[in-house]
N, C-alpha and C positions, 0 to 999 in steps of 0.2 A: 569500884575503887573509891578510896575516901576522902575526905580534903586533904589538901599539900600537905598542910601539918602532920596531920597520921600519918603522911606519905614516908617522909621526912622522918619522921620520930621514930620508926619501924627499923632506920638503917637501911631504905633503898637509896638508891643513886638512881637521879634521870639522868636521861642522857637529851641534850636539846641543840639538832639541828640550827642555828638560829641564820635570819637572813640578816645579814646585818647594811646599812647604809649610812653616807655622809655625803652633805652637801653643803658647799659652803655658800655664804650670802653674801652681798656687797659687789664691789666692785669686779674683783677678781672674781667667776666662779668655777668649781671643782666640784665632782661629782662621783662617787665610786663607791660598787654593791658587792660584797661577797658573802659566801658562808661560812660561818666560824663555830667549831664546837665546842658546848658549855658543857660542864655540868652541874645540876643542884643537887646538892646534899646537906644532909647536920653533920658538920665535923664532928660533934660530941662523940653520934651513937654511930659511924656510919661503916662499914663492913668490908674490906678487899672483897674480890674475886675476878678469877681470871684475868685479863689483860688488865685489868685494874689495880693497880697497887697501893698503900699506903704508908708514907717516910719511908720508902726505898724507891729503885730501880724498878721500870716498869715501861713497856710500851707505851701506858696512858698511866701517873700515880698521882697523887693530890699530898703535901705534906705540912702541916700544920703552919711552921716557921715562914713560910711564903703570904701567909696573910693578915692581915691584923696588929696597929701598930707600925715600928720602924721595919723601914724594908731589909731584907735579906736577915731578919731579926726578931721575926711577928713570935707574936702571944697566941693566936689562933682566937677562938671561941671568948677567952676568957680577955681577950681585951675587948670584943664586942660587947658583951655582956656589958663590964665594965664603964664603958663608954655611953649606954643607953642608961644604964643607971644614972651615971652623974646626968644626961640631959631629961632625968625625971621620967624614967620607964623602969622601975624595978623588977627585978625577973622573978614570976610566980610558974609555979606547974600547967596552968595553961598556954606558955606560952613556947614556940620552937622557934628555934634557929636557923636559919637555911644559908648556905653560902650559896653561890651562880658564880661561876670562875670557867677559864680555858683551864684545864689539868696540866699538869708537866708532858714531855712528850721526850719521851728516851731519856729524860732526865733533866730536860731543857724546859725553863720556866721565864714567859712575860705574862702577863695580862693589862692591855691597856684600860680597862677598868674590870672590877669586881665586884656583885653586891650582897651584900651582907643582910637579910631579909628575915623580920620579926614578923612570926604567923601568931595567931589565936583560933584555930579553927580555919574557916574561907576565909578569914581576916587579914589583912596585911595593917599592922600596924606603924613600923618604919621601913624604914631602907637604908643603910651605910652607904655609899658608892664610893668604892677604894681606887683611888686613879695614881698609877704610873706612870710617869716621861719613860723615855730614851734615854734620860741621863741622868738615872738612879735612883733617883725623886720618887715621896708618895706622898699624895693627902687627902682624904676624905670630906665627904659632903654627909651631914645625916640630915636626913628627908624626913619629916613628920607633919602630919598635922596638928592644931591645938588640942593640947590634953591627949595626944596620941589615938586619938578618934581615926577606926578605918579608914585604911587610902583608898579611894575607889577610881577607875579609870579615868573620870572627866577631872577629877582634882589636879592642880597644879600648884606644886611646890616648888617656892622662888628661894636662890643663892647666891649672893655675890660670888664671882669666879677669883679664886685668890692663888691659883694654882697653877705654871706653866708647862701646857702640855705640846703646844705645838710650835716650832719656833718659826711660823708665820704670823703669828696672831699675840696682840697684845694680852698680858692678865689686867682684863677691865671688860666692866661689863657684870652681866652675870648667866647664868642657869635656870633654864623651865623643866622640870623634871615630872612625869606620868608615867605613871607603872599599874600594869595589867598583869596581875599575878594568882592563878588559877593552875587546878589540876590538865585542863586542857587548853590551856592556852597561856605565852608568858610574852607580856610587850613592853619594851621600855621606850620613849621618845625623849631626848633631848635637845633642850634648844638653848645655844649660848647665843647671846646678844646681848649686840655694842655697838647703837646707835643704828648704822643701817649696814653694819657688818656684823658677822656672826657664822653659825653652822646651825644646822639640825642633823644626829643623829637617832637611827632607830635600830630596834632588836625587837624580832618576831621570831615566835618558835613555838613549837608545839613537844610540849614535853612528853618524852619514853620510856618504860622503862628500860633500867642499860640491861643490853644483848652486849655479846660477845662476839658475834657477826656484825651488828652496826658499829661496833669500837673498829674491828679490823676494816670495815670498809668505810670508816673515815680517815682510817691511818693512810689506806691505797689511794682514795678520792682528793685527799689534801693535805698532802703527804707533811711531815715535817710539824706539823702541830701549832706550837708559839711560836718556835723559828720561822715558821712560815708568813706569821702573822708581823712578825719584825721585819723580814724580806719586803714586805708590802709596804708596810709602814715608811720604810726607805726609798720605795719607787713610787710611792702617790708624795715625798718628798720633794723630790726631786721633776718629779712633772710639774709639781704647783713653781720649783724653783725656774725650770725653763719659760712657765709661764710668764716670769715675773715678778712674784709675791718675793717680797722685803724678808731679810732673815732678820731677827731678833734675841741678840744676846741671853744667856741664861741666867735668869736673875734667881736671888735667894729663895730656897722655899719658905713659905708660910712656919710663922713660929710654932704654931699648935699643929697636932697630928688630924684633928679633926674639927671640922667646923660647922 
């Protein structure tokens, strides 16, 4: 098998198990692990089959208009592009596109984040990280390093946090972002902090290629897809609420789409 790039570029779809975890820090703590299914692909080139669909109805489909850009209103590919151009990465023939997203599930579409991933070969040059509230909201973080020089896994790319995601926690503070992005292995760790409050999230997976049997026995194993993922979202709410933790008005979003 070749690097992700070829992978990618060919029109396959992985499909990645991932574990996902969140902990928060400070005074309050909360803690909570599941599995959530990704998948990477190039929207450019990338292929239907089987349970898979593309801009329709489908057990599991991916549809352009869900990513990139204003929510419920994306440009797909061609706003990413876009976006990496103006922060001074122009798009030549070696380079591939990769999205990481939950798919739709029977037609139902959240993703509390998405990333939008610049390969050159085993290269990972950037990463877009597309983040969703609850309450309609998107805005992006794009991760690079100087001169777009390889991200390698020890690197840590720092962002002030301008964007309300959870309405326990202030927008202040910022973001540690590390990404591990390989044919066989895909890691993302984040850490918001703000002062001696914050979280750390992470994502580990080991990318597949998509079966037709592992689509249907993630539908059986955690059934309900996004929706499921919004269900959760609402009861680790709600626990942090009986905890304790201060709810927080929703304040405006950030003027720019991406930062």
């Amino acid at each position: 098998m070749g690097d992700l790039a070829s992978i990618l570029a060919g029109g396959e779809v992985l499909h990645l198990t991932a574990d996902v975890s969140h902990a928060r820090r400070g005074a309050l703590r909360h803690a909570f692990r599941y599995r959530v299914d990704y998948l990477l692909l190039s929207p450019e080139v990338v292929r239907p089959r089987g349970l898979f669909r593309l801009g329709r109805l489908g057990l599991f489909s991916f549809h352009q208009p869900d990513h990139g850009g204003r929510r419920k209103a994306g440009e797909g590919a061609s706003w990413a592009w876009a976006a990496l151009e103006q922060a001074g990465l122009p798009r030549d023939d070696t380079m591939t596109l990769g999205l990481m997203a939950q798919p739709r599930f029977l037609g139902f579409w959240f993703n509390p984040v998405s990333f939008w991933m610049v390969l050159r070969g085993p290269d990972l040059l950037a990463v877009i990280a597309e983040v969703n509230n609850t309450f309609g909201q998107r805005h992006s973080y794009l991760c690079h390093l100087a001169d777009f020089a390889p991200i390698r896994p020890e690197d840590r790319l720092s962002t002030e946090k301008l964007f309300h995601v959870s309405p326990f926690q202030d927008v202040s503070g910022g973001y540690e972002f590390r990404f591990t992005v390989t044919n066989e292995k895909v890691s993302v760790l984040i850490r918001q902090i703000n002062g001696a409050e914050g979280l750390v999230a992470t994502l580990h997976a080991l990318p597949r290629p998509l079966r037709q049997p592992a689509l249907l026995a993630a539908a059986l194993r955690r059934p309900g897809g996004a929706l499921r993922i919004v269900a959760l979202i609402y009861w680790q709410a709600l626990r942090l609420r009986l905890k304790g933790a201060a709810y927080r008005r929703l304040p405006a979003p950030p003027n720019e789409e991406i930062s």
